[in-house]
Gaussian input, Z-matrix of N, CA and C with variables (Angstrom, degrees):
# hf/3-21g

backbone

0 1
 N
 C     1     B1
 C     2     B2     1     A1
 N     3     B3     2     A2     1     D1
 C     4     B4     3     A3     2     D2
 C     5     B5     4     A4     3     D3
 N     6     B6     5     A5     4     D4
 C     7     B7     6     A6     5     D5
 C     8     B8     7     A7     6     D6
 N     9     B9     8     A8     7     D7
 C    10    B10     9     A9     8     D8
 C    11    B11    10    A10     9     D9
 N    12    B12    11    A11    10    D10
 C    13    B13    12    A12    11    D11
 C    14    B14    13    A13    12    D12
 N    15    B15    14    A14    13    D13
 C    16    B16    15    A15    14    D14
 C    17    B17    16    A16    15    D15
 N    18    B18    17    A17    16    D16
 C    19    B19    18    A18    17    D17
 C    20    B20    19    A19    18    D18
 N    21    B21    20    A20    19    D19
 C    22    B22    21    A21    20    D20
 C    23    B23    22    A22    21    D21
 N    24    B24    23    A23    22    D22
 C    25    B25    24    A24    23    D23
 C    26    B26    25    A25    24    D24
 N    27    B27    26    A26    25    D25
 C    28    B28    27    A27    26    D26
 C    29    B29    28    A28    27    D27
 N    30    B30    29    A29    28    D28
 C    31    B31    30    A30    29    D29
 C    32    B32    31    A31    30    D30
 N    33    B33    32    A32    31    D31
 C    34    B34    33    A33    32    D32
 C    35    B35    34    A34    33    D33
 N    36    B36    35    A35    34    D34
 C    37    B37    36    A36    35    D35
 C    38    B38    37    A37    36    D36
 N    39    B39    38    A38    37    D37
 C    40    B40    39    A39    38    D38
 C    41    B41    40    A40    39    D39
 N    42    B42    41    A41    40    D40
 C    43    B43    42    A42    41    D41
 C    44    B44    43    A43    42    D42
 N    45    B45    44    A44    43    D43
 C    46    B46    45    A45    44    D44
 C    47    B47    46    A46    45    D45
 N    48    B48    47    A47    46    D46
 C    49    B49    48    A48    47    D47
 C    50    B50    49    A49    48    D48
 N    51    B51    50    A50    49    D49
 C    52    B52    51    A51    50    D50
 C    53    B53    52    A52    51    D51
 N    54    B54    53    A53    52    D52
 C    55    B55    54    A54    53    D53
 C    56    B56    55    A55    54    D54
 N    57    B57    56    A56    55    D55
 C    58    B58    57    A57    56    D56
 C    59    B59    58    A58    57    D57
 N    60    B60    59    A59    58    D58
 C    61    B61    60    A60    59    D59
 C    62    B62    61    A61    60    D60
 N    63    B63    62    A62    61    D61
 C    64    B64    63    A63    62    D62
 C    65    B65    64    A64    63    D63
 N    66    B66    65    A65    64    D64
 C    67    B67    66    A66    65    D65
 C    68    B68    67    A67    66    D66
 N    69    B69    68    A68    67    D67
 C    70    B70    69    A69    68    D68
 C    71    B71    70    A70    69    D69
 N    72    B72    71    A71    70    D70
 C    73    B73    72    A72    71    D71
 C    74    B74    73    A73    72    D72
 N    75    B75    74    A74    73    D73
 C    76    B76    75    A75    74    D74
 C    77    B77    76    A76    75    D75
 N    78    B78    77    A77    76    D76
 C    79    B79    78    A78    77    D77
 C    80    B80    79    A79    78    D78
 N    81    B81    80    A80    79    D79
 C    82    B82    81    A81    80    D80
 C    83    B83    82    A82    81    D81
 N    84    B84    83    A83    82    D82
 C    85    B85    84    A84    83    D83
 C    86    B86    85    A85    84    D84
 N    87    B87    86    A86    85    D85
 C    88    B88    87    A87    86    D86
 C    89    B89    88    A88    87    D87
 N    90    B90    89    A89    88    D88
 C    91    B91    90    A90    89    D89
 C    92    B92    91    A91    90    D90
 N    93    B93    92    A92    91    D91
 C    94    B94    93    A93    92    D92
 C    95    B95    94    A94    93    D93
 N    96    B96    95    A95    94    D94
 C    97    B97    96    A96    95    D95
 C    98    B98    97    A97    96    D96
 N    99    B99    98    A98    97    D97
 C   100   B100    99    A99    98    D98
 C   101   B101   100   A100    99    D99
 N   102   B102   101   A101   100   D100
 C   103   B103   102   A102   101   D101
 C   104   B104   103   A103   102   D102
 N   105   B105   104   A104   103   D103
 C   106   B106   105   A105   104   D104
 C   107   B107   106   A106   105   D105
 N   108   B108   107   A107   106   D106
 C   109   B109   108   A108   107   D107
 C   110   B110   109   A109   108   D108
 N   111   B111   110   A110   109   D109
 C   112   B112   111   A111   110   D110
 C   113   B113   112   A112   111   D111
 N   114   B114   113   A113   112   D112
 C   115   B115   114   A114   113   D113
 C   116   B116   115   A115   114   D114
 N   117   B117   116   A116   115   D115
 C   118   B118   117   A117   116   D116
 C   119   B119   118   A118   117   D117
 N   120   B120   119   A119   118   D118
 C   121   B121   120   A120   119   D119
 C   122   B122   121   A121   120   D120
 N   123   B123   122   A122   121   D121
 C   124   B124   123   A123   122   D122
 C   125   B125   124   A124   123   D123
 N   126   B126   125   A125   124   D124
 C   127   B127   126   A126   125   D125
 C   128   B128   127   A127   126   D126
 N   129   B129   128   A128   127   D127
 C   130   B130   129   A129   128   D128
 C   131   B131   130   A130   129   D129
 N   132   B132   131   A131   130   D130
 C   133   B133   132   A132   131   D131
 C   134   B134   133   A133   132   D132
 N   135   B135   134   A134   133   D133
 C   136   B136   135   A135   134   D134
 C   137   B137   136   A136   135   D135
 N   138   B138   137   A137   136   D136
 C   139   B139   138   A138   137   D137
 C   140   B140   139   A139   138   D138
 N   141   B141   140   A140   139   D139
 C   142   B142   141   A141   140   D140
 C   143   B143   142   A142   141   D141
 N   144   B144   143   A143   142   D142
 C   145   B145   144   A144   143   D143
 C   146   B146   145   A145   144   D144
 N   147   B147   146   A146   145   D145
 C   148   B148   147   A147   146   D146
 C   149   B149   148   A148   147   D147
 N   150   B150   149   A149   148   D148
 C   151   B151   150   A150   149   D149
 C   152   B152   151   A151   150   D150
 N   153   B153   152   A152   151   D151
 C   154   B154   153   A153   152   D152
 C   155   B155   154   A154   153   D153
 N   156   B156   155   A155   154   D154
 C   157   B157   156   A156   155   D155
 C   158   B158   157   A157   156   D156
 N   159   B159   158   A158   157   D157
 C   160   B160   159   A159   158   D158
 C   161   B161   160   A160   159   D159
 N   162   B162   161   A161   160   D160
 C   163   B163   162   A162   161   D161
 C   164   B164   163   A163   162   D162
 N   165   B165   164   A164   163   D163
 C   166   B166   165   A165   164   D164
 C   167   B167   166   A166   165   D165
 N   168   B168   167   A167   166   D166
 C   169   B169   168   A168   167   D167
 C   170   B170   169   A169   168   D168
 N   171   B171   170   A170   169   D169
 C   172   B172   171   A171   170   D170
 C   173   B173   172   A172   171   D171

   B1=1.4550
   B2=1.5344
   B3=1.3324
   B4=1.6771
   B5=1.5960
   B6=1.7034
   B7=1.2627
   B8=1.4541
   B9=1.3599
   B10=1.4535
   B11=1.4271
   B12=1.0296
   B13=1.8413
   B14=1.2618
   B15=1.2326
   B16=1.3164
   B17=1.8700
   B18=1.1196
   B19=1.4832
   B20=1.9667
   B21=1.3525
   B22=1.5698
   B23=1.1849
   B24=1.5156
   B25=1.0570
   B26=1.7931
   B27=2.0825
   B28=1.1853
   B29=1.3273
   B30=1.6317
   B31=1.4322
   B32=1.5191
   B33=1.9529
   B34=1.7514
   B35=1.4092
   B36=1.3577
   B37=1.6829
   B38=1.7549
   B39=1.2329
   B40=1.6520
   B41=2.0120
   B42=1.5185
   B43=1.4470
   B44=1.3158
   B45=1.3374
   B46=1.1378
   B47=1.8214
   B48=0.8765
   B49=1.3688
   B50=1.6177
   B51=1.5988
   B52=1.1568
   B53=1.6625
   B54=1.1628
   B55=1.3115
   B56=1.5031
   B57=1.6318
   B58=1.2002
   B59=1.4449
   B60=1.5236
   B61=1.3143
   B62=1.6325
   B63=1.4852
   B64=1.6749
   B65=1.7037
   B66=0.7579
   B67=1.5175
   B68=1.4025
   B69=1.3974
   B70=1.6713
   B71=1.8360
   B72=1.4853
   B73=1.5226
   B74=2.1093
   B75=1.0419
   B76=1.1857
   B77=1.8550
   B78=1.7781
   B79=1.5330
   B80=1.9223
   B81=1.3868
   B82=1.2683
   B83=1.2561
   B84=1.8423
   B85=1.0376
   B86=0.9709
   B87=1.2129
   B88=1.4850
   B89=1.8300
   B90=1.0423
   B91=1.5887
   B92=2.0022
   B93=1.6536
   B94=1.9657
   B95=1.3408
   B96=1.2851
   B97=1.7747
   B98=0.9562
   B99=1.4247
   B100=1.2912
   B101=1.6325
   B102=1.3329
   B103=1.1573
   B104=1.5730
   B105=1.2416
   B106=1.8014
   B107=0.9049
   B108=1.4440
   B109=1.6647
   B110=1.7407
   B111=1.6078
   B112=1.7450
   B113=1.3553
   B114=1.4720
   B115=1.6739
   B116=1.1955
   B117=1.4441
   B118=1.6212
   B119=1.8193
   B120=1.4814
   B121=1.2296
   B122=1.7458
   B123=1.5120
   B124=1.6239
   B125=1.5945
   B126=1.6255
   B127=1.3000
   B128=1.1973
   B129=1.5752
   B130=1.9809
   B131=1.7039
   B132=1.1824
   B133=1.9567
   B134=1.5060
   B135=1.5851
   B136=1.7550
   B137=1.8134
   B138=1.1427
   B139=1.7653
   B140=1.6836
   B141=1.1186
   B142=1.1483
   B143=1.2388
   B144=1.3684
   B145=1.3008
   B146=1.3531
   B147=1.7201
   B148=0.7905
   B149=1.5185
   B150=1.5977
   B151=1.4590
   B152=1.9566
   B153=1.1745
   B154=1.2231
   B155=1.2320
   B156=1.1916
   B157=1.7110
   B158=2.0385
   B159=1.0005
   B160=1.4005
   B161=1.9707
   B162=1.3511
   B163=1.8845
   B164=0.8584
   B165=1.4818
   B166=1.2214
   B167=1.3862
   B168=1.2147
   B169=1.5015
   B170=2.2357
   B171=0.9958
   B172=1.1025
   B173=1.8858
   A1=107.61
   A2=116.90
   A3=111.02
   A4=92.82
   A5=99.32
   A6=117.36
   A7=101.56
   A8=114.07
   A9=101.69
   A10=106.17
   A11=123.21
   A12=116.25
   A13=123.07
   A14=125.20
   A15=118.37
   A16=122.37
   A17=89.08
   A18=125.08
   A19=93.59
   A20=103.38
   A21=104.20
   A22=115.86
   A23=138.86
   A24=145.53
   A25=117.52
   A26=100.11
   A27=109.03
   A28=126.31
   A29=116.83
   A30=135.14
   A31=75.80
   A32=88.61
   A33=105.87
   A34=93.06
   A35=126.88
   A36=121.84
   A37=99.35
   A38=105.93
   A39=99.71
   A40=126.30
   A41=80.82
   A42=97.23
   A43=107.09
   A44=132.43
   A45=126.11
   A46=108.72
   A47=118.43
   A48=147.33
   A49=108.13
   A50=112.70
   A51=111.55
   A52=103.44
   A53=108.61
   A54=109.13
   A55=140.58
   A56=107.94
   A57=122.90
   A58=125.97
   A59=144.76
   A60=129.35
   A61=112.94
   A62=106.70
   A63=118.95
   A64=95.26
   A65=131.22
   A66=121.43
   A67=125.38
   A68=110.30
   A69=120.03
   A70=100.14
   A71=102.52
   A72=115.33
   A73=95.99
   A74=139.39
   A75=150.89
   A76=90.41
   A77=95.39
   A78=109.13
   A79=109.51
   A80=102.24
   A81=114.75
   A82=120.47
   A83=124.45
   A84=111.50
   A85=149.20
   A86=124.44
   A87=123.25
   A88=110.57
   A89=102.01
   A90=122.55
   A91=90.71
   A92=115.06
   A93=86.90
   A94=114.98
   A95=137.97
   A96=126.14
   A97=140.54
   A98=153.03
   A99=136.73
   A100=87.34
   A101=120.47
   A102=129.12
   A103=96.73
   A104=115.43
   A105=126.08
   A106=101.97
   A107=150.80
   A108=127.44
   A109=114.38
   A110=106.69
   A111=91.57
   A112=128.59
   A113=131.13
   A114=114.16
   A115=114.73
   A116=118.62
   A117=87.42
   A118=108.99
   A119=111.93
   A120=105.79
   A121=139.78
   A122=81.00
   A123=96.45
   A124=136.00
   A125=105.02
   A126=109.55
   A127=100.66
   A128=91.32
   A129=99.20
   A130=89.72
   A131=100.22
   A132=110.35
   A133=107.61
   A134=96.51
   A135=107.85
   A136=109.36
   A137=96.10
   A138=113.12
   A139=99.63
   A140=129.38
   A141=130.40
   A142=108.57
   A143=132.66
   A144=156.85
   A145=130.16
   A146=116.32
   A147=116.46
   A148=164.49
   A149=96.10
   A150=105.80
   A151=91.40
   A152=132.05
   A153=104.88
   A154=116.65
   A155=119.93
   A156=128.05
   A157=111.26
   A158=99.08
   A159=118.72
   A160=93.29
   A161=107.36
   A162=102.79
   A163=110.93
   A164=116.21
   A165=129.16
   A166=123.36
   A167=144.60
   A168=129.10
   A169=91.57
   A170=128.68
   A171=126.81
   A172=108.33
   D1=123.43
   D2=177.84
   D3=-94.60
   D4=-179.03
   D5=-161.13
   D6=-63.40
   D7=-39.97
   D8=-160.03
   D9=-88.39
   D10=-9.39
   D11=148.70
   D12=-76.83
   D13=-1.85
   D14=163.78
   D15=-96.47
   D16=-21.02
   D17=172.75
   D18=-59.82
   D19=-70.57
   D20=-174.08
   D21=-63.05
   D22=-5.54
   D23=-151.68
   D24=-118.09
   D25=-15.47
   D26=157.72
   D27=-56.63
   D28=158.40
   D29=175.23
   D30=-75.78
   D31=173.94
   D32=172.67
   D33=-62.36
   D34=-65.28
   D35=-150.01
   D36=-54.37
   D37=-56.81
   D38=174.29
   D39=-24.45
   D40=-51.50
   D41=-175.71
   D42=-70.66
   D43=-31.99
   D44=-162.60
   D45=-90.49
   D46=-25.35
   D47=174.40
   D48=-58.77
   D49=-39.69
   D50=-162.80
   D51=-108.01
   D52=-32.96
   D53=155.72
   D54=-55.13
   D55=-31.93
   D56=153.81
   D57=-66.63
   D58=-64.65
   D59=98.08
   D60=57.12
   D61=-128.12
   D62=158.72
   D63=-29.40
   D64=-109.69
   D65=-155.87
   D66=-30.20
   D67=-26.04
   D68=174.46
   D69=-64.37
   D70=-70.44
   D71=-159.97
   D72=-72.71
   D73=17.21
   D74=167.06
   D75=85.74
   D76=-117.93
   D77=-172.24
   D78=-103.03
   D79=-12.93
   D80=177.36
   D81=-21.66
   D82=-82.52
   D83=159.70
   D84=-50.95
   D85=-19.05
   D86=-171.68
   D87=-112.91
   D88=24.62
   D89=-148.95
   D90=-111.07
   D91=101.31
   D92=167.14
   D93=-76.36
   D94=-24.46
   D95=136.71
   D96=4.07
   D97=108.88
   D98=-163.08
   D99=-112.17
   D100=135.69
   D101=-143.00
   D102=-86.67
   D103=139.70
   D104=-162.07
   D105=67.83
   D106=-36.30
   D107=155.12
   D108=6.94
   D109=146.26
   D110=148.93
   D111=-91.73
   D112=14.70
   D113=138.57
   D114=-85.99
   D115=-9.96
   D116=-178.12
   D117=-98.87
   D118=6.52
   D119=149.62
   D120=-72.04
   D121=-45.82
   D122=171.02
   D123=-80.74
   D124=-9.89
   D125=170.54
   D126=-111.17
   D127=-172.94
   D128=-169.19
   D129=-91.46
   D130=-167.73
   D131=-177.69
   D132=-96.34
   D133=-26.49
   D134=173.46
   D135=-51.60
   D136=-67.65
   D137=165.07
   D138=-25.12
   D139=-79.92
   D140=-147.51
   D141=-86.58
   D142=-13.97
   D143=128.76
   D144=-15.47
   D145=-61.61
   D146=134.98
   D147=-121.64
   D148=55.65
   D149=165.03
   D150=-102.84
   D151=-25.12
   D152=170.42
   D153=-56.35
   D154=-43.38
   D155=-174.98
   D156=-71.10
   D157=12.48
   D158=-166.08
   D159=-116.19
   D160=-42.76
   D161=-175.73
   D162=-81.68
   D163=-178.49
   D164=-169.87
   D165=-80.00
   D166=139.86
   D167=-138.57
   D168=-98.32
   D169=178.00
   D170=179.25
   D171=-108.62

């Protein structure tokens, strides 16, 4: 199951939780970028965004 099927697979409260979450800690978590890296300078956060939502969920 990658992230973004597990992602679709939350209740509302789940979802809302995790969205709040990601928005607290910026793009960090959800980011495969390690932040100041050089992709995560040179690409957008969308990019890195979604290849996390692209792996395999934990």
């Amino acid at each position: 199951m990658t992230n973004y099927e597990r992602i679709k697979a939350m209740s509302i409260e789940e979802m809302a939780a995790f969205v709040e979450a990601a928005g607290r800690n910026n793009c960090q978590k959800i980011c495969v970028y390690r932040q100041g890296s050089e992709n995560c300078k040179k690409l957008p956060c969308q990019t890195g965004i979604k290849h996390w939502l692209e792996r395999e969920s934990k």
